[in-house]
N, C-alpha and C positions, 0 to 999 in steps of 0.2 A: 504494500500500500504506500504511495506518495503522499508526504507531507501534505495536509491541507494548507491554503493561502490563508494567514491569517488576516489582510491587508486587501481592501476593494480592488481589482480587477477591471481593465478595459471593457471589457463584457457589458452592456446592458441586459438589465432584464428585459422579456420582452412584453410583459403584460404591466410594468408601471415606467418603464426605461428609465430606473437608478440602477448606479453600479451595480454591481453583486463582487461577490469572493465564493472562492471553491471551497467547498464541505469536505467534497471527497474524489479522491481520485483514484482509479486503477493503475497499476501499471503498464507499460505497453505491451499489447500481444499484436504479433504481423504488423507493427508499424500502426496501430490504432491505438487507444485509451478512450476509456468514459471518467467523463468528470462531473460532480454535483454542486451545482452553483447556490447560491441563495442570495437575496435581496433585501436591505433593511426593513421591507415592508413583510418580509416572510416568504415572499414566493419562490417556490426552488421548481428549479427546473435541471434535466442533463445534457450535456452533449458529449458528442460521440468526434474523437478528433484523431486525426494520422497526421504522423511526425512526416516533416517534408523534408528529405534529403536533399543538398545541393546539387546544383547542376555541373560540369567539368566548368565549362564555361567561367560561371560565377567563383572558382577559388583563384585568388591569386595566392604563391609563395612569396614573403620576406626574408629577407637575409638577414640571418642575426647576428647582432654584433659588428655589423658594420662599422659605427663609429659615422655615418655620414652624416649630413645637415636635412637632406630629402630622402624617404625613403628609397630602398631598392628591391622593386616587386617583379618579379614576372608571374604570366599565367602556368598553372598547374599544366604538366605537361607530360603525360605516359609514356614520351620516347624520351625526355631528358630525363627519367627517371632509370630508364632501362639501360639508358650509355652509363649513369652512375652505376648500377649496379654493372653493368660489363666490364666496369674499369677497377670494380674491387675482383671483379673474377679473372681478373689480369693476373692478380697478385695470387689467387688459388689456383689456377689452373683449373675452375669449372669457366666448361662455355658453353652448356647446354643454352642456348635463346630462349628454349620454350619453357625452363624453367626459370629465366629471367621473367619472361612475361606471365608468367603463373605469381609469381610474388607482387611484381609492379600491379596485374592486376587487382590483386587483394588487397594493397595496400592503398591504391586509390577508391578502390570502394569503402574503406575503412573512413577516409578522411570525408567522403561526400558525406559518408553518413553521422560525422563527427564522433564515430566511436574510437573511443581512447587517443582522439586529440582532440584539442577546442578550434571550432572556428569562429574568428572573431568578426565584428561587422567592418568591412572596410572603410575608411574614413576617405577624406578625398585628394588628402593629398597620396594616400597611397591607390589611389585608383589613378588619378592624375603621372604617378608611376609607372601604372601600367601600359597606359598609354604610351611613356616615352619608352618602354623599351620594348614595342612595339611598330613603335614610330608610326602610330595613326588610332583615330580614334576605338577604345574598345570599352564601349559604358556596363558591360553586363556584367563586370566584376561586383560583388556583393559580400563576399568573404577573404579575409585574407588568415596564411596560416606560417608560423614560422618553418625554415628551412631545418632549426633544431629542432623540431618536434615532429617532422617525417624519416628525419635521420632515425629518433625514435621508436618508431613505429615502425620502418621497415627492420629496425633490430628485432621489436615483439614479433612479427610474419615471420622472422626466418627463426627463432626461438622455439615455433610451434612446430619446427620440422627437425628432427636429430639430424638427418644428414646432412645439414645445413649450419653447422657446429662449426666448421673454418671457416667456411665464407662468410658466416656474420663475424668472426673474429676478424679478417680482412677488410669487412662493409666498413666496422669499428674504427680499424686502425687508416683507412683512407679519409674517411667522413666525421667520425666521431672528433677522430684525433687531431684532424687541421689547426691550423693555429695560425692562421696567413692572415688574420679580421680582427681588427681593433674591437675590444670591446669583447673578444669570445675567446675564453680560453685555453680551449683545447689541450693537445698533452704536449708537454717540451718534452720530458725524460720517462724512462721507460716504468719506473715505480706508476706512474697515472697510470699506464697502461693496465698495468697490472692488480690494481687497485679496482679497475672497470672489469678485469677477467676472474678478478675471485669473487668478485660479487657477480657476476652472468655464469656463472659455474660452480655449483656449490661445491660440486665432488674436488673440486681444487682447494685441500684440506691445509697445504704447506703453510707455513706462515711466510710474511714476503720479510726478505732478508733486509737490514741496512745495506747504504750504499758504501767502499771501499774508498777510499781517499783518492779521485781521481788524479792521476799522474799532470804534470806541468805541457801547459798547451805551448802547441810548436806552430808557426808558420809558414806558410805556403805560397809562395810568390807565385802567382798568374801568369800565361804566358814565358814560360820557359824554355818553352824548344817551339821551334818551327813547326808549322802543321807537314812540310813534306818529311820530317821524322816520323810522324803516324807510321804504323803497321801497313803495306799492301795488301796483305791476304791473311786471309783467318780458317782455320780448319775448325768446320761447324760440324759437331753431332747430330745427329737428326731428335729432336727431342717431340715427345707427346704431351698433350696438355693433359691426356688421362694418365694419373696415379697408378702406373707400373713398372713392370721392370726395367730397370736402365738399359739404353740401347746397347746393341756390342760393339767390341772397338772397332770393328769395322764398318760399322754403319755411321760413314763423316764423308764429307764432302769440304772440298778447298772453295771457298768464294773470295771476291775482292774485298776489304775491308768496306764499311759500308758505314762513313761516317755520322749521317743525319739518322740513321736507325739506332748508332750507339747512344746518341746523346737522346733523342725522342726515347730510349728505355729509360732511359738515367733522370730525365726530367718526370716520368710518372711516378717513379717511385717518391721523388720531393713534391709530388703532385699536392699542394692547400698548405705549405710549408714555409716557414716565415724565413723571408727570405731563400726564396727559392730560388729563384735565376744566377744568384749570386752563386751558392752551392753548389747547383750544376754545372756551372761553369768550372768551378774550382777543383771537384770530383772529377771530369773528365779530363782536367787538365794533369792532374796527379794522378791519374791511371796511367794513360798515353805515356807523360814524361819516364814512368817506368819501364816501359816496355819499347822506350827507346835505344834503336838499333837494329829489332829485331823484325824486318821483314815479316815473315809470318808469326802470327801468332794464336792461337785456339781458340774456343769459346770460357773454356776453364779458366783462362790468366784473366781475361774482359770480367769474366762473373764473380769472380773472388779477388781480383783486385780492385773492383767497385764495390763488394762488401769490405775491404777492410777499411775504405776509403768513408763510405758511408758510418762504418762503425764509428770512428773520429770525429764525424760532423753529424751528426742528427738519428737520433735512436730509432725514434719512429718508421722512417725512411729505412732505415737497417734493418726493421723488422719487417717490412714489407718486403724488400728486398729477399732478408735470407728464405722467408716465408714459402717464397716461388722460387728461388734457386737451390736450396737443398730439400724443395719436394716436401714440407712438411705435412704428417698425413692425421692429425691429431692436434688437441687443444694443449696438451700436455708438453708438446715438443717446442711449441710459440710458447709456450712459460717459460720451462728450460731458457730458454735461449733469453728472451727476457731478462732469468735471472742473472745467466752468464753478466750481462753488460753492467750490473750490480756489483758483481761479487770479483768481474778481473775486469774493468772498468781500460777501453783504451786514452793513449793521451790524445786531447783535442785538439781536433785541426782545424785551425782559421786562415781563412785565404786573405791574401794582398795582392792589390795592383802593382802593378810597377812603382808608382806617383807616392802609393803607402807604404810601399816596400822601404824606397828611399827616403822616407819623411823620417817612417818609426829605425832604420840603422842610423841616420843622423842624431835622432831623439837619444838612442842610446849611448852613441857615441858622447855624445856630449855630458850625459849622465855621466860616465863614466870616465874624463878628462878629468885629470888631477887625484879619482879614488888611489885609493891601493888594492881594492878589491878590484878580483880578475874575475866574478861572474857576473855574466849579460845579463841587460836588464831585458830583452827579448830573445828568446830561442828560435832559431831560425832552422827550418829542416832544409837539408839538401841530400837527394840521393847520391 
């Protein structure tokens, strides 16, 4: 039984037309309820009402935590919902479609019908949003819903499914865990991460460990070697996105190096990552510079010298990464690995320009004019 309204009601009655308030209400059965009105003069009367789900149309999404002065709306839209979730099944290795569109379906009928998210009424300047990002008129926005609260809801969809145990741990760690938006906090270091997986996982009994005394951060100067030191050819394994046996060594093929597909990997994985382009740029600079000299090279040096690279600069990112390069077929093995970054912690890599390079060695030079102490005030890596 529903609360009665203690408080008059929009409602007139319809034999003296003063307010009324609700006596009593049903709950809803198929989308209907009865309700019992009554009127200061006594007259009661029922009606019989169905809850009116939204239409696609009328939702628009918010972006949270923006940080802007206008908001930033666009309309609700079951194919950018479905690239999001293809782009966490990037990091799992599922790429069933039709089980992408089995979830995005669910979960937009979830939101029309405002079950287990609120939709709220649009105001106008966030309709006037929609509009520009649009770029023409579209009045028949009526609700809008945050972008954090579908990210939530598609975690509940795929929480109703067991097999669906890594990929919402990967939905998690692409979606949940951004942090590229003023105003939204998302995860910097991997304890958040972990702190969202013992609680989405009960049987995850361990206790999460402190962190180790992170070693002293090294820098990385940008642009170090010429792009024609790049690798020419790469011996590629033939790999499956299906969770099986590793290919045999003879199943590889020699291709040209293929530079705009290394870094478009490398850029997904910092995909919603604070300061991302900068990272990117620095990860693939410190990979390459390594493997300078060497004509050919595999897909193994490319894969694991951008995890150790990743490990240095941004956890998150690490864990998506190793997530889809060592195959992980379990929720238990994304902890592990989580905890590893806790417990033997790498030293942190921060990139420079050239222009920074030479600001901060003159900075420390000069710090260091006249000491007697012989240790740098910046650590500088060089291979």
């Amino acid at each position: 039984m529903v609360t009665p309204s203690k408080g008059l009601t929009g409602m007139s009655c319809p034999r003296c037309g003063k307010k009324t308030r609700i006596t009593r209400s049903s709950e809803p059965t198929l989308g209907t309820f009865e309700r019992e009105r009554k009127c200061p003069d006594g007259h009661t009367f029922r009606t019989f009402e169905e809850v009116r789900t939204a239409t696609l149309k009328e939702v628009g999404v918010r972006a949270g935590g923006d940080g802007a002065a206008l908001p930033t709306v666009h309309p609700l839209s079951p194919a950018r919902l479905q690239e999001e979730l293809a782009r966490a099944a990037f990091f799992s290795g599922v790429g069933d479609q039709l089980e992408i569109r089995e979830i995005t379906t669910e979960a937009v009928a979830r939101i029309l019908r405002g079950e287990g998210i609120r939709l709220q009424i649009a105001d106008r300047e966030e309709i006037l949003a929609v509009r520009r990002s649009l770029r023409q008129v579209h009045p028949s926005v009526r609700f809008t819903v945050r972008d954090t609260d579908i990210i939530d809801l598609i975690d509940s969809v795929m929480e109703d499914h067991e097999r669906l145990r890594m990929p919402r741990v990967l939905y998690a760690l692409v979606f949940a865990g951004r942090n590229d938006r003023e105003g939204r906090k998302g995860w910097d270091r991997a304890e958040q991460f972990l702190v969202w997986l013992h609680k989405s996982f009960q049987t995850l009994d361990q206790d999460i460990p402190l962190r180790v005394a992170t070693p002293r951060a090294l820098f990385w100067r940008i642009g170090t070697i010429a792009p024609d030191s790049y690798p020419s050819r790469v011996i590629k394994r033939r790999f499956s996105s299906k969770r099986g046996p590793a290919p045999s060594r003879n199943d590889s093929r020699i291709a040209d190096f293929n530079f705009p597909q290394y870094e478009r990997s490398v850029q997904r994985f910092l995909f919603a990552r604070q300061d991302a382009a900068r990272k990117a740029e620095g990860v693939i600079d410190f990979v390459l510079t390594s493997l300078a000299g060497q004509d050919v090279v595999t897909t193994s040096q490319l894969a694991f010298g951008t995890l150790a690279a990743l490990r240095r600069v941004d956890e998150i990112a690490y864990l998506r990464a190793a997530s889809t390069t060592k195959r992980f077929l379990d929720v238990s093995s994304v902890r592990d690995e989580a905890v590893g970054l806790l417990r033997h912690p790498s030293p942190r890599l921060e990139f420079r320009t050239k222009e920074e390079w030479q600001a901060g060695a003159a900075s420390a030079g000069n710090d260091r004019k006249g000491a007697r102490a012989s240790t740098p005030v910046m650590s500088y890596l060089r291979l």
